[in-house]
C-alpha positions, -999 to 999 in steps of 0.1 A, spaced: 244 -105 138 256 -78 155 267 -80 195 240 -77 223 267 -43 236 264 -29 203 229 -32 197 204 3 201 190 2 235 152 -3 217 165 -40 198 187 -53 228 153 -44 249 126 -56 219 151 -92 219 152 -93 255 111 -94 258 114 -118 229 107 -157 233 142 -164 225 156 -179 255 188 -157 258 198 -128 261 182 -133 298 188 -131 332 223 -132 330 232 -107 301 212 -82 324 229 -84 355 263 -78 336 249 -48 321 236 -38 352 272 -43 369 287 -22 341 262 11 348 269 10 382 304 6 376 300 37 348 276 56 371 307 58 399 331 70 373 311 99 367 308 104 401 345 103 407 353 125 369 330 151 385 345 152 418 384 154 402 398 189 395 372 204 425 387 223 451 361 212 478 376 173 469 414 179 466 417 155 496 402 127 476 414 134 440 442 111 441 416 86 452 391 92 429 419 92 399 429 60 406 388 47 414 383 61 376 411 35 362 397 9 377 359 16 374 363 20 338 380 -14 334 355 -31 355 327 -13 328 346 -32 305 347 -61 319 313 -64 330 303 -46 297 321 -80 278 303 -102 302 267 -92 285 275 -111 257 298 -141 273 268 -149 293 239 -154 260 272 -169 244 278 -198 274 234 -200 276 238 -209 231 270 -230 241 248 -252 269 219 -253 240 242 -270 212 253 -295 238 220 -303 244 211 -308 207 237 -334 201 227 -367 189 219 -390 214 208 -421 196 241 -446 209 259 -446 238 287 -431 228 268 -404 215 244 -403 251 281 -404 273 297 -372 244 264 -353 247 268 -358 284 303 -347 287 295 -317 263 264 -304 285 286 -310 319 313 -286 305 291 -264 290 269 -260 322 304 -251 343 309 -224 317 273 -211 319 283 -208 363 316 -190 352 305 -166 336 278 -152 359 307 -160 389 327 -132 371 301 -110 369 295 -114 407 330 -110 418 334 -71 389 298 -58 403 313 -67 443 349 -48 432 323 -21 419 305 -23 454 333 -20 473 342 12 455 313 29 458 305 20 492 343 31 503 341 69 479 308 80 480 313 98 515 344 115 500 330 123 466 311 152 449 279 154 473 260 167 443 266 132 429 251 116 463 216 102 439 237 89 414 264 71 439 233 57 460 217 41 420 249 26 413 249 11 444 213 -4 437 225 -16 402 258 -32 416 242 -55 442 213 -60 419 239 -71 396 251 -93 422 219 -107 428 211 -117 393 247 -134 388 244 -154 421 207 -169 407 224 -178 374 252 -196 387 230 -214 409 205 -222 388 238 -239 366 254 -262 390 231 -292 388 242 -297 355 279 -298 361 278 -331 376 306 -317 399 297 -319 430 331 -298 447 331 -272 420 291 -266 430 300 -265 468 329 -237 465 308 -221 438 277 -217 462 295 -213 487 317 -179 473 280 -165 462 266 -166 495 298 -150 506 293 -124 485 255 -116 487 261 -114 522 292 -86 516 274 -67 490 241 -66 510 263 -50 543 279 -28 517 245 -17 500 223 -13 533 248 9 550 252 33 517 216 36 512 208 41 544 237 66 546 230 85 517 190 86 522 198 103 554 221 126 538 198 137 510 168 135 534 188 161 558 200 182 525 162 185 516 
């Protein structure tokens, strides 16, 4: 089988509606993170080699580098995510007849659920480092690229938002209780950056465009 990334958009979508359990939430907010991250590289790729944006070329040079490896990254993260969801699955199919078996199916669906909150953790930290970047180049950038900074904004913090429910929904099953208090504790952290970062860009560039039209 063939990886969720390279899949035609139509199958990844026609699985995604299916009733297999992943690819789900997860999966989506990593490919989210990744077009917002690739939405801001065009921004930046269309603003370098512009005379109106010499001032910020250097900037948006090195923004490129970066954005594209956090595409990447987040890109990757699409199919780590169904892969920890299949991982948590086989743990839970283990035989559980004796109690050895019960205390190694236990173990195994403990470790697997703290991999199925790491996952969506990294996603959450590559769509905030894609935040960030937006919200700190878009005044800079090509203002004919305003609509597109503004969606890649909406796709980073919804990206954010997705990855924060599917760590959470993990951390009962970890059975570590100061592993699930630094890991809830980060994703409010950063829900409450990215949702500064997202409400003062949109508002920002709504007013712009608004005032354009």
């Amino acid at each position: 089988m063939s990886t969720l990334i390279e899949m035609p958009i139509r199958q990844f979508l026609s699985l995604l509606a299916s009733e297999a359990p992943a690819p789900g939430g997860g999966s989506v907010a990593a490919l989210a993170g990744a077009q917002a991250a690739a939405l801001m590289a065009m921004v930046c790729r269309l603003t370098i080699g512009k005379k109106k944006y010499l001032e910020v070329e250097a900037d948006a040079k090195n923004a490129v580098a970066e954005l594209d490896r956090l595409a990447a990254e987040l890109l990757a993260l699409v199919d780590a995510d169904t892969a920890a969801y299949n991982a948590f699955g086989a743990a839970m199919a283990l035989p559980k007849e004796t109690d050895e078996q019960k205390a190694a199916r236990r173990a195994a669906m403990q470790a697997a659920a703290k991999e199925a909150t790491q996952v969506p953790a990294r996603t959450l930290e590559a769509a905030l480092a894609t935040a960030r970047i937006i919200a700190g180049l878009y005044p800079r950038t090509n203002r004919n690229c305003l609509s597109d900074a503004g969606t890649g904004m909406q796709m980073a913090a919804a990206a954010v938002s997705g990855a924060a429910f599917n760590v959470l929904i993990n951390l009962p099953g970890t059975g570590d209780e100061e592993f699930s208090r630094r890991q809830a504790a980060r994703v409010a952290e950063v829900q409450r950056e990215t949702a500064a970062l997202a409400a003062r860009t949109l508002d920002e560039i709504g007013r712009l465009l608004t005032a354009a039209g």
